[in-house]
FIMARVEX-449717 format. One line per 5 residues: for each residue x, y, z of C-alpha. Coordinates in nm, 2 decimals. Example, Ala and Ser with C-alpha at 12.3 -4.5 7.8 and 13.67 -1.06 7.14 Angstrom:
residues 2
1.23,-0.45,0.78  1.37,-0.11,0.71
//
This chain:
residues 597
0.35,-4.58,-1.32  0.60,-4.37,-1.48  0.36,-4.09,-1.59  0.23,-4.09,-1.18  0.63,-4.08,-1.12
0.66,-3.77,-1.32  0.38,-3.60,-1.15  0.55,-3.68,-0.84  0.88,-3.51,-0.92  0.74,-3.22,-1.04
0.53,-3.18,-0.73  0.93,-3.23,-0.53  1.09,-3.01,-0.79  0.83,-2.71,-0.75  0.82,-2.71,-0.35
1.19,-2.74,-0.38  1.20,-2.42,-0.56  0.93,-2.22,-0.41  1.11,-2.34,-0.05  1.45,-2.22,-0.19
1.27,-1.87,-0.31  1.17,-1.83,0.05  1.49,-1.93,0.23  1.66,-1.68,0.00  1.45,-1.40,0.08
1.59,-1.41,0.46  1.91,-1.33,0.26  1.79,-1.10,0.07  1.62,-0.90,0.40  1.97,-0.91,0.52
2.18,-0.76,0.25  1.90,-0.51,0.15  1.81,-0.72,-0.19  1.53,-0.67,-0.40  1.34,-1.00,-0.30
1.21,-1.04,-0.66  1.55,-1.00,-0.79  1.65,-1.31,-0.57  1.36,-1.50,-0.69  1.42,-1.43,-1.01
1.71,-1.55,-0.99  1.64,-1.87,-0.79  1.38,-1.90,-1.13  1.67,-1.88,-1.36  1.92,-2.13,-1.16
1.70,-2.40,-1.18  1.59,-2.31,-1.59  1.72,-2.54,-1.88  2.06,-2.29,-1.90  2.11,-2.27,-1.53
2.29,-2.59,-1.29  1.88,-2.72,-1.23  1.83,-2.81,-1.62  1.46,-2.77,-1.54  1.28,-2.75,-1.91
1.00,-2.50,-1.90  0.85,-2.34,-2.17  0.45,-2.31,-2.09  0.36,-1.96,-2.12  0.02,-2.04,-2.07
0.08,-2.17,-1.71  0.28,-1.85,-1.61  0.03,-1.62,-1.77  -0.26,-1.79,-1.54  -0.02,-1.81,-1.23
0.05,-1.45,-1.34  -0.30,-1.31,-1.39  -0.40,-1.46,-1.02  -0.07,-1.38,-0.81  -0.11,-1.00,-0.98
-0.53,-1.03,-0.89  -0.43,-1.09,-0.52  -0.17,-0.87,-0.50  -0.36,-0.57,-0.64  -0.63,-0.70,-0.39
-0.42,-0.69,-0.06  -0.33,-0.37,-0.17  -0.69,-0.25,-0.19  -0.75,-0.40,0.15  -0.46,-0.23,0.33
-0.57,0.06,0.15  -0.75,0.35,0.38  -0.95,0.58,0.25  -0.91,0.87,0.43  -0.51,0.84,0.38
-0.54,0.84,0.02  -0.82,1.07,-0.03  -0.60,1.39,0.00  -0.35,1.27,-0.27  -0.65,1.10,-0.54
-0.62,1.34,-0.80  -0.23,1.33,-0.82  -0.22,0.94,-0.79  -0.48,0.91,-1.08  -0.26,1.08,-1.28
0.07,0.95,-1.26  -0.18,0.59,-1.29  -0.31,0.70,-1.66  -0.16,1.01,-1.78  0.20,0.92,-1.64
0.18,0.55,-1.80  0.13,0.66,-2.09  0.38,0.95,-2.11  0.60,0.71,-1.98  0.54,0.48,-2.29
0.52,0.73,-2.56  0.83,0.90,-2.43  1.04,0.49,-2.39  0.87,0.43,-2.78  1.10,0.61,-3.00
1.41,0.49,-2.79  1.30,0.10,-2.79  1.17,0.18,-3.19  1.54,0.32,-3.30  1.77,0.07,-3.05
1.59,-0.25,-3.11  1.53,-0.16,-3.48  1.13,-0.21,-3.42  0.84,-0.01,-3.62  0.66,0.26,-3.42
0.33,0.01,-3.32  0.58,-0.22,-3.15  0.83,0.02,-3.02  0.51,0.21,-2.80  0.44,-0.19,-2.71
0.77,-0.22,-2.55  0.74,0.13,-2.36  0.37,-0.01,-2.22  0.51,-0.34,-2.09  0.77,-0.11,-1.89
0.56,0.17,-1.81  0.43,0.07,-1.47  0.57,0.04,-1.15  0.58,-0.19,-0.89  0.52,-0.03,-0.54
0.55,-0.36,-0.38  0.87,-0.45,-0.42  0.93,-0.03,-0.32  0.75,-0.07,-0.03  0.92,-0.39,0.07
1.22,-0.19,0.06  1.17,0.09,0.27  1.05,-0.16,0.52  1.30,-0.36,0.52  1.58,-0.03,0.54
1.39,0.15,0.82  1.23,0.40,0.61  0.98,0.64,0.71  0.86,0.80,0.42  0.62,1.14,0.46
0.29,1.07,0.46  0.20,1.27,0.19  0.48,1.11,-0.05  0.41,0.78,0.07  0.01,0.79,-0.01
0.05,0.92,-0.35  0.34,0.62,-0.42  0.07,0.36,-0.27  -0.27,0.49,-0.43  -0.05,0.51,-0.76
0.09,0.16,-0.77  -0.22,0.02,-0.70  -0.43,0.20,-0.97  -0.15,0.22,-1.30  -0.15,-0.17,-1.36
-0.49,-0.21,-1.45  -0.40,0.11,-1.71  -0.09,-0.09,-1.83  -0.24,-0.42,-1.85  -0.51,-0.21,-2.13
-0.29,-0.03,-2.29  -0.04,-0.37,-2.36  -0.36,-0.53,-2.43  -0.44,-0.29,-2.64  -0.11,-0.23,-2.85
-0.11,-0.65,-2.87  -0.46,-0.64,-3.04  -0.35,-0.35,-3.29  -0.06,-0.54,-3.39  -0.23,-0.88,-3.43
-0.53,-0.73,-3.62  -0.35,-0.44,-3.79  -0.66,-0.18,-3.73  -0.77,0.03,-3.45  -0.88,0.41,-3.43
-0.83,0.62,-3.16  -1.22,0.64,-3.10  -1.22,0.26,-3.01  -0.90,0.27,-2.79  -1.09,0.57,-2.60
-1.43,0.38,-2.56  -1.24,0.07,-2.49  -1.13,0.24,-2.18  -1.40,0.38,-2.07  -1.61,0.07,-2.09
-1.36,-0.14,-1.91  -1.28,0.15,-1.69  -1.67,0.20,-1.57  -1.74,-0.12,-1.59  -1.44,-0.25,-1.37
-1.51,0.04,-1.13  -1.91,-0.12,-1.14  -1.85,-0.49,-1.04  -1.56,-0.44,-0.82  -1.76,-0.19,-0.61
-2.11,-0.45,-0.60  -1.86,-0.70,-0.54  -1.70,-0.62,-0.24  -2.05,-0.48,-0.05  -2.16,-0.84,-0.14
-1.86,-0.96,0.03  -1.88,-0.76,0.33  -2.29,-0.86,0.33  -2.20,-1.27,0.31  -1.90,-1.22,0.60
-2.09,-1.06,0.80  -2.45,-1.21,0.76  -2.36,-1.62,0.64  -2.24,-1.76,0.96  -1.93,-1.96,0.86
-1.70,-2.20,1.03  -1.40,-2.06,1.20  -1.11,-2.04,0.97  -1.31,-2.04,0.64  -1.36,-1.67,0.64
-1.00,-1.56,0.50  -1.03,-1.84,0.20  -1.40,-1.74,0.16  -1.26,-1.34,0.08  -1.00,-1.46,-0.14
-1.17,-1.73,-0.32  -1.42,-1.40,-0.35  -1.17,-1.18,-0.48  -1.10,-1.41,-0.78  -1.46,-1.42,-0.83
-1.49,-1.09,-0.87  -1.18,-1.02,-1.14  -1.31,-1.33,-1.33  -1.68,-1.17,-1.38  -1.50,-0.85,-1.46
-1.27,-1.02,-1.71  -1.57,-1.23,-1.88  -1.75,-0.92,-1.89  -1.52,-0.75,-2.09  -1.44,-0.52,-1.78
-1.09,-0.42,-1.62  -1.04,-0.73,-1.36  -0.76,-0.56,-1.21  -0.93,-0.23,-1.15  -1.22,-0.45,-1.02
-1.07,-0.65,-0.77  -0.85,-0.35,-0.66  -1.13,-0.15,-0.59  -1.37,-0.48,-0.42  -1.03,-0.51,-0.14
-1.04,-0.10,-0.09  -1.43,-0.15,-0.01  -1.41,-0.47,0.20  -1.07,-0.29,0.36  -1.29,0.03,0.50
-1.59,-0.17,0.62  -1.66,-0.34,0.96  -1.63,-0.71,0.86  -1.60,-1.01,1.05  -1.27,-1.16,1.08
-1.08,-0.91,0.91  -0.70,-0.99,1.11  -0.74,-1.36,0.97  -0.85,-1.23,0.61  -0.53,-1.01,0.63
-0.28,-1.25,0.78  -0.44,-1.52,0.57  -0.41,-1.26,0.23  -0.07,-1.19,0.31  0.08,-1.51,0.30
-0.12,-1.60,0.01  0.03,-1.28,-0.18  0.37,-1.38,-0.10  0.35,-1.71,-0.18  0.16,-1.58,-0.52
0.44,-1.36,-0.62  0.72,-1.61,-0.55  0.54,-1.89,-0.76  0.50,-1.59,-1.01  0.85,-1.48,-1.02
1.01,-1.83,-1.01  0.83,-1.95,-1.29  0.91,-1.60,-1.50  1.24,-1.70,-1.44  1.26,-2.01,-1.56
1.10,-1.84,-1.89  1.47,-1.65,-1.94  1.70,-1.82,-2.16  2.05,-1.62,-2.04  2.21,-1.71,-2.39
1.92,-1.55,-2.56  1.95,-1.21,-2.33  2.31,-1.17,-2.49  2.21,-1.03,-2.85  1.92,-0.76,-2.70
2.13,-0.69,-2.37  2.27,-0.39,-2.49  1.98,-0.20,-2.63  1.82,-0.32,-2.38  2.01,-0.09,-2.13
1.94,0.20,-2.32  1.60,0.12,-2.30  1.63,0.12,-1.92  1.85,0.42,-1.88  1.62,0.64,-2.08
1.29,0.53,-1.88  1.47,0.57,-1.52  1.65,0.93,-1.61  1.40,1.04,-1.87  1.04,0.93,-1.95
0.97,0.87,-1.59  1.14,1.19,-1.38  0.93,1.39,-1.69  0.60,1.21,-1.70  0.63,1.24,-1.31
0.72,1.62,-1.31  0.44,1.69,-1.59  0.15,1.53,-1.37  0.27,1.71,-1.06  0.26,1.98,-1.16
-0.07,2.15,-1.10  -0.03,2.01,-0.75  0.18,2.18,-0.46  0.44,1.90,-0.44  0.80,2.03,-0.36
1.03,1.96,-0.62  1.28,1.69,-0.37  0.95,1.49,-0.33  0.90,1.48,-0.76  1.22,1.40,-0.75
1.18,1.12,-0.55  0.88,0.97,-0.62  1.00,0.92,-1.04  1.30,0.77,-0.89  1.09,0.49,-0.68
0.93,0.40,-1.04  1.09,0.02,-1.01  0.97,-0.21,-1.28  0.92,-0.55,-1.12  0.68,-0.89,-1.22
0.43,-0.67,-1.37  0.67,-0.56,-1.64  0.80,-0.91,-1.74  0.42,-1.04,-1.67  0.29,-0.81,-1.94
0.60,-0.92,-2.18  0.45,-1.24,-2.15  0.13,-1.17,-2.34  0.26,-1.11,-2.69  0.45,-1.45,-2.61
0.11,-1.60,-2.52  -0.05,-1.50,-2.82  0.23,-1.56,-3.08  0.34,-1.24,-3.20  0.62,-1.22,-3.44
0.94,-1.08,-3.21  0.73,-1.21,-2.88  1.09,-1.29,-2.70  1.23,-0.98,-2.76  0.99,-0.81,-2.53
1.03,-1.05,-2.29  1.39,-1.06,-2.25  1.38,-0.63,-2.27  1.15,-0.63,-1.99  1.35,-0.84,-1.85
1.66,-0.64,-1.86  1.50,-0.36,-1.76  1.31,-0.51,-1.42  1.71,-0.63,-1.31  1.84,-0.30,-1.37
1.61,-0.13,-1.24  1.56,-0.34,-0.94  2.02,-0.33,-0.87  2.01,0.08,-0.99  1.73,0.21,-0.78
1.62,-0.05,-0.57  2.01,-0.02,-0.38  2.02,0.37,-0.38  1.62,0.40,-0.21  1.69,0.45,0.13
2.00,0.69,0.03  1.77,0.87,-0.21  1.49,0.94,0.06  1.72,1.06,0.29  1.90,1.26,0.09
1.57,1.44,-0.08  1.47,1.49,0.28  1.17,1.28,0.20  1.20,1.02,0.51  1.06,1.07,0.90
1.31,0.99,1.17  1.36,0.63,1.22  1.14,0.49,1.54  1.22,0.25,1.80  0.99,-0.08,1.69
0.63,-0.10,1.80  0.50,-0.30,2.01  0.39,-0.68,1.99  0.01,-0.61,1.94  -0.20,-0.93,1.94
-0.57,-0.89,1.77  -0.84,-1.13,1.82  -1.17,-1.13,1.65  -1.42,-1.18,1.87  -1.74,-1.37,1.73
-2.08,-1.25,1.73  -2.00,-0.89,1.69  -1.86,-0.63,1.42  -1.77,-0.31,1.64  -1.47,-0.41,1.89
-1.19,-0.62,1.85  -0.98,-0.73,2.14  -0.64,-0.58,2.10  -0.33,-0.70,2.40  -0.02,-0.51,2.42
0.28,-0.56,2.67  0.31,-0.27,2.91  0.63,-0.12,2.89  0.85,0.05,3.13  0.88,0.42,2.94
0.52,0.41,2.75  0.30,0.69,2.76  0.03,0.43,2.90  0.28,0.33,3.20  0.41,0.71,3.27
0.07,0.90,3.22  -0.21,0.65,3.26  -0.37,0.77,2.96  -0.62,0.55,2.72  -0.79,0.67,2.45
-1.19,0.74,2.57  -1.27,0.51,2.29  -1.11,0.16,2.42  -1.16,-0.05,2.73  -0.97,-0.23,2.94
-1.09,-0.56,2.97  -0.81,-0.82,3.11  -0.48,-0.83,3.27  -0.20,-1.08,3.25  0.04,-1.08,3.53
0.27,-1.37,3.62  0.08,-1.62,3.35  -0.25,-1.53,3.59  -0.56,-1.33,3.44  -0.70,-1.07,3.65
-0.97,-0.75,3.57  -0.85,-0.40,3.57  -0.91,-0.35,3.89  -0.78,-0.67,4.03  -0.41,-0.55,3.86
-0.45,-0.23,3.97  -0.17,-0.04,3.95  -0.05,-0.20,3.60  0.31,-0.25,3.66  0.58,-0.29,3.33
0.57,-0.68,3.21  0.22,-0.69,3.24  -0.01,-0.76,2.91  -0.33,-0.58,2.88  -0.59,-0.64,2.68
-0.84,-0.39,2.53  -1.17,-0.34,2.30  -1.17,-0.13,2.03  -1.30,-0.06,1.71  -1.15,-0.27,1.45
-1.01,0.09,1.23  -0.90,0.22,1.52  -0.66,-0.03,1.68  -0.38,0.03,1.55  -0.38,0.39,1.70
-0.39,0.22,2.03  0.00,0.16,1.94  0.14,0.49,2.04  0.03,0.48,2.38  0.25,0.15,2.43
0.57,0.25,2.27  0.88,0.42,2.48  0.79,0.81,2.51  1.00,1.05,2.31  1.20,1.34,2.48
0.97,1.62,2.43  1.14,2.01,2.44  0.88,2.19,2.61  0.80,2.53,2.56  0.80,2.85,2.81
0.57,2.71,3.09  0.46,3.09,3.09  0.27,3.07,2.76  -0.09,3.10,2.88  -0.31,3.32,2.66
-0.29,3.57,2.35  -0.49,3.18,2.18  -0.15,2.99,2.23  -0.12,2.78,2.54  0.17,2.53,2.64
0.07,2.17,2.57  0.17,2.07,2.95  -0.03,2.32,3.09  -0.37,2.14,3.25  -0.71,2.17,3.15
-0.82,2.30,3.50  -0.58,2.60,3.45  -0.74,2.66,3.11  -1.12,2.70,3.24  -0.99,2.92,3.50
-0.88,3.18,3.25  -1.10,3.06,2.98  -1.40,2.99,3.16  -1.48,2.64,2.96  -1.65,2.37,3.17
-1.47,2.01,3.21  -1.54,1.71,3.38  -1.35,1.68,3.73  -1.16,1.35,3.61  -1.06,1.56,3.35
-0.91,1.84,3.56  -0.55,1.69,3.63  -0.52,1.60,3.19  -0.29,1.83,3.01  -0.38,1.94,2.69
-0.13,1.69,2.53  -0.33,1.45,2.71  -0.67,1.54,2.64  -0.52,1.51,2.23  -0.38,1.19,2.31
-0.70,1.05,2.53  -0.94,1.18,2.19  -0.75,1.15,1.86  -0.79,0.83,1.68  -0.43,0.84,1.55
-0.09,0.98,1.68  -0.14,1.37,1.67  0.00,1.61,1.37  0.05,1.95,1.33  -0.34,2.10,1.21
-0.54,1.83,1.39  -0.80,1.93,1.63  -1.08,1.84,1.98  -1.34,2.00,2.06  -1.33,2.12,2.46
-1.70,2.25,2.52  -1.74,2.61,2.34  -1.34,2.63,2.18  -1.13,2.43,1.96  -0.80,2.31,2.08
-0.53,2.30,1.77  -0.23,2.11,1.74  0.02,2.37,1.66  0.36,2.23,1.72  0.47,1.85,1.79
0.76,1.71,1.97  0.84,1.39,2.10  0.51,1.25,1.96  0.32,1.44,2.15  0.16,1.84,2.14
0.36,2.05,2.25  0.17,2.42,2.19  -0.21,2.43,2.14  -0.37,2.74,1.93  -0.75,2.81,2.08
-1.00,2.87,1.85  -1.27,3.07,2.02  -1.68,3.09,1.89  -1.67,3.42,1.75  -1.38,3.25,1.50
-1.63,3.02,1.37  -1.82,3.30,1.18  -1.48,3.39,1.02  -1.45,3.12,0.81  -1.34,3.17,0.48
-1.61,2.98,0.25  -1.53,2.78,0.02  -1.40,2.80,-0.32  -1.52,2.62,-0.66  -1.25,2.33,-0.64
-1.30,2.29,-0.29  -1.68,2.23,-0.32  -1.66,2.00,-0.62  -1.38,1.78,-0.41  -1.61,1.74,-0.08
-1.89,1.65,-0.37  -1.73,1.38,-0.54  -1.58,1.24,-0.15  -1.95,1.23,-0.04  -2.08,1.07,-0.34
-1.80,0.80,-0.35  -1.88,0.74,0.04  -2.25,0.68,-0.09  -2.11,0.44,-0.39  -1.90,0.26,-0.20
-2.02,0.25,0.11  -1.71,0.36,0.28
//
């Protein structure tokens, strides 16, 4: 009975903990804390040197908690992932993801080799276990400060984080195999790569189109399709890993697949996923922190610093500025995006691998990754939100959007119904405008349903529900948030290819002679943009309107404020295209075919 008692308390003692890692984080949110910090933390408390006098010393355990929590998390952030966002900012991401790890490590090597008296093999370890960032505690930040970021810096940030573990995780492997064995060459490192590289890229992409085939073809119960995807997703970075393959590059790539295709269920997979990953991450981080021995951190603490300062204010800012720049980035956003290189559970995860395997000076990695991931976390995880405003790198703050409630509806892939509560000062309520895409199917008023046309006119307090296509939903949101003041330009400008955004598009055929529908006389061209764009409009996008192409030329208040008018005879003046510019669309077409996207 006493070994069934034991069992018992360690079942109390583990919720206990993972409950305490969760109340704290409502702290945390509050006072602008890194959350992993605070878990960390909470891991350390409760370890044999903390008040908790919890004994824990299974490496094995935390490197299996470790490999699935990171697995998940690399596979939400595949999921959340769309395509066309990051597509414009591949090439730069890829390269921060390989080329900027590993400046990053050679660059951290001669400092950890010469502080932490190491030989050179060892010292590049210690710059690999450090090398990699961890967007999601950056990205929990900047939500949880109001940031903004542009889209441009945040895409490359998020394509980036996602793609430089699995890099990290070889190269530590890598480095951990050299120093065991004591021979390598630089032929094998660079076909080791490739192999796992390919054959990562390989099963993650077969893997998630046979996901999306079993979700939508096998008719499961309700509620089993979020577990089914995840239980899936470990699947498919445990073939890769058995195969020799990249896992983490594998499942990465399965969620960016099953992320961009029409899939059953996908709000329950993502609500479901996202608990999971938090959950994942706080078991992860509580149990790496029960790993630290604070007595132990006291005779590496201080090159252990130096370590840290030199890869914030040195190997990162240069590895950054060396991948960036063949690209047109502006120098505030290079010098933002190497100061949002936080090390977090990745870092100290990888440290645990040479303890895993028993390499001579195993807990000196560990406790320097671990000195680094709370310095970095207190030095730049506290000055984000002043650095992104100060770099001119975040968007004016918004007002909160709205409550939007999806539900899947069974039986068919191509709408979802979407509800939002009209409000008073939305451009829905003021204009009446919906995109041509959705459909109003329901009204709540006063806790009774009624059809469109029974709640006709909508009034504010009313929820209305809509179909729409699953990857377009979320663009219904701007039609249900308050309306911006808009500065509108001279009411005059009418002709010469520029035309006020609030001018209508009955006045435009008149002097244009283009035809349009008669319920699409009264529309003003900022309407007719907001009725067809999928997302909220930007300066460059464009409609067709019969022969001529209306452009977006300036924005205010959310909305278009001057239109440019490209005419037919324009078309022929295209300039074609260069070199760079073919091979690009190439490569996006063929990776459409590959993955299915």
């Amino acid at each position: 009975m006493a070994s069934l008692d034991s069992v018992s308390i360690a079942i109390l003692l583990g919720a206990v903990l993972v409950m305490a890692g969760i109340l704290s984080s409502l702290l945390a949110l509050r006072f602008g804390a890194p959350l992993l910090l605070v878990f960390l933390l909470v891991g350390m408390l409760a370890g044999d040197s903390g008040p908790g006098h919890i004994e824990f010393d299974d490496v094995r355990t935390t490197y299996l908690v470790g490999s699935v929590a990171l697995a998940l998390i690399l596979f939400d952030g595949g999921l959340r992932t769309r395509v066309q966002i990051i597509r414009a900012v591949l090439a730069p991401s890829m390269m921060l993801a390989t080329i900027g790890v590993l400046l990053t490590a050679l660059i951290t090597a001669p400092v950890a080799k010469y502080a932490l008296d190491l030989n050179w093999a060892e010292g590049l370890l210690v710059g690999a276990v450090v090398a990699s960032t961890d967007a999601a505690a950056v990205f929990l930040l900047v939500h949880a400060q109001g940031l903004r970021l542009r889209p441009r810096v945040g895409a490359t940030l998020e394509a980036e984080s996602g793609s430089n573990d699995p890099f990290a995780v070889f190269l530590t492997l890598m480095l951990v195999e050299f120093i065991s064995a004591g021979q390598s060459t630089g032929a094998h490192v660079l076909l080791e790569f490739l192999r796992e590289a390919v054959l990562g890229a390989v099963v993650g992409i077969i893997g998630g189109r046979l996901v999306v085939l079993a979700l939508n073809r096998v008719a499961l119960p309700q509620g089993l399709h979020a577990p089914f995807v995840t239980t899936a997703a470990l699947v498919v970075f445990g073939a890769a890993q058995i195969g020799h393959a990249s896992g983490y590059l594998a499942v990465y790539l399965a969620g960016i697949v099953i992320g961009n295709r029409p899939t059953r269920a996908h709000n329950s997979v993502v609500t479901f996923l996202d608990a999971a990953t938090w959950l994942a991450q706080i078991v992860m981080f509580v149990l790496l922190g029960l790993l630290v021995e604070p007595h132990r951190l006291a005779s590496s603490a201080g090159p252990a610093i130096i370590v840290a300062l030199v890869l914030m204010l040195l190997a990162r800012p240069i590895a950054v500025f060396l991948c960036l720049a063949p690209f047109r980035f502006a120098w505030r956003e290079k010098v933002f995006i190497a100061w949002t290189g936080l090390r977090g559970a990745v870092a100290i995860f990888l440290a645990s691998i040479p303890m895993l395997v028993g390499l001579s000076k195993a807990y000196l990695y560990f406790d320097v990754a671990f000195v680094v991931v709370i310095i970095s976390l207190l030095l730049q995880g506290w000055t984000l939100a002043a650095a992104a405003r100060r770099l001119h790198v975040a968007l004016p703050r918004t007002d909160r959007g709205p409550r939007r409630v999806e539900l899947d509806l069974p039986g068919q892939l191509e709408q979802q119904l979407v509800g939002y509560a009209v409000r008073p000062k939305s451009l829905f309520f003021r204009r009446g405008l919906i995109p041509s895409w959705s459909k109003p199917t329901l009204v709540i008023r006063n806790e009774n349903i009624l059809s469109p046309g029974e709640a006709d006119p909508i009034a504010p307090g009313d929820y209305i529900y809509l179909l729409a296509p699953p990857e377009k939903a979320e663009s219904l949101d701007r039609f249900f948030v308050d309306m911006q003041p808009s500065s509108a330009p001279d009411p005059h400008l009418l002709g010469d290819f520029m035309v006020s955004g609030e001018h209508t598009l009955a006045e435009l055929a008149e002097i244009y002679g283009v035809r349009i529908g008669d319920d699409e006389a009264k529309l003003t061209l900022a309407d007719y943009f907001d009725v067809h764009l999928d997302h909220a409009p930007k300066e460059g996008a464009t409609v067709a309107l019969d022969t001529i192409v209306l452009v977006a030329r300036n924005i205010s208040g959310g909305r278009v404020n001057v239109v440019g008018l490209r005419l037919p005879e324009d078309e022929d003046e295209k300039a074609p295209l260069t070199r760079p510019e073919r091979v690009k669309r190439r490569l996006a077409e063929w990776w459409s075919q590959v993955a299915g996207i």
